[in-house]
N, C-alpha and C positions, 0 to 999 in steps of 0.2 A: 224149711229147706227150700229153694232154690229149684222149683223142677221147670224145668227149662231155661225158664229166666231169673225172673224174681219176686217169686211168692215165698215168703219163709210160713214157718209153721205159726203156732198162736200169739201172736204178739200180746204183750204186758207192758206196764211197765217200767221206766229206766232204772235202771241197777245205779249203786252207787261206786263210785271212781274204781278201787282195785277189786270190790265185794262184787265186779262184775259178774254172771254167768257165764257158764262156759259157750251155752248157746247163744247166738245174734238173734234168733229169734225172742227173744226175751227182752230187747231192747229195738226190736224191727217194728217197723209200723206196717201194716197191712200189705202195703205196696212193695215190700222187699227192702223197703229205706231204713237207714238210722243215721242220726245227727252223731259226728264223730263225736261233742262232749257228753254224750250218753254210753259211750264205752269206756272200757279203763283207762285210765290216765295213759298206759303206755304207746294207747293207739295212737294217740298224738304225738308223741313223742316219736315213736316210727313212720308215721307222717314227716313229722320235720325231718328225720334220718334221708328220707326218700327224698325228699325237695330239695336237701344241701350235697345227697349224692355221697352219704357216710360222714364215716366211718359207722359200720353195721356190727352188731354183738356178734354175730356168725357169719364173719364174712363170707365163707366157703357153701353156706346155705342161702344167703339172703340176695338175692337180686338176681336169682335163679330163674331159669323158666319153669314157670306152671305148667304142667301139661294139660289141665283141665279133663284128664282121664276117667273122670265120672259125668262128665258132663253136666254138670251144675251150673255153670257158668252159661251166657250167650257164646255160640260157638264162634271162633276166630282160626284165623291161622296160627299153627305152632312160634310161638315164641313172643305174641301178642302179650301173655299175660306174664308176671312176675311175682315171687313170691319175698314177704318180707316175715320176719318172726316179729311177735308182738311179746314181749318177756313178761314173764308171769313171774311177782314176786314170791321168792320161799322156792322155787325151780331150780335146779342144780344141770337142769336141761332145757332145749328150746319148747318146752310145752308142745299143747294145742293151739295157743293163736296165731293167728296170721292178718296180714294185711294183703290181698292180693291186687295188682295193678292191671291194669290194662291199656294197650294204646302204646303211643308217642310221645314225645321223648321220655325216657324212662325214668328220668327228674322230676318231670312236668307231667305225669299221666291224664288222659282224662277220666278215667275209671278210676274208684280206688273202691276195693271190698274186704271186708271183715269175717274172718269165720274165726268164731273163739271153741270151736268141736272138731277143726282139724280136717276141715273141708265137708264135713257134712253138711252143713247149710252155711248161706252167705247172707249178710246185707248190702246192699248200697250204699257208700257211706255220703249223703247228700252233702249237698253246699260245700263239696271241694273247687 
């Protein structure tokens, strides 16, 4: 977990493509990082979503402001971060995962974070 900035909990690890965990810590490296093809395939794919700017599986959910209301995140001003669904195959709903952004322009972020427990813990997703 994410307490302040970016420590997750015990890193292991990488999961394989959808046999993801729900936690990012499972796929985080000490430092609060994880290399996006160590999460499920969908993260990338909502990656690409985000950089061509949609069409989003929920639209009405996804490019939403984060409010970072737990504070997990570094703090920012309101509307800094974004929220994207990460689709969980076998889901008849948007799950737990998320991609959340942060920064400018909202295409191009320079932040991008992974929580597959629904905002319990984050990672950093490096080398974006």
């Amino acid at each position: 977990m994410l307490s302040g900035c970016c420590a997750p909990t015990q890193p292991t690890s990488s999961p394989a493509a959808s046999q993801a965990p729900a936690s990012p810590a499972k796929s985080a490296a000490a430092d609060g990082t994880c290399d996006l093809g160590g999460l499920p395939p969908e993260a990338d794919k909502t990656v690409g979503l985000i950089q061509s700017g949609g069409p989003f599986p929920y639209p009405r959910n996804d490019g939403v402001v984060f409010g970072n209301y737990e504070g997990r995140l570094p703090k920012h001003e309101r509307g800094y971060y974004h929220e994207y669904t990460v689709p969980t195959p076998g889901n008849k709903h948007r799950g737990k995962r998320r991609i959340v952004t942060g920064g400018a322009p909202q295409n191009d972020p320079p932040e991008y974070y992974y929580t597959g427990d629904h905002y319990e813990s984050f990672c950093l997703i490096g080398g974006m």
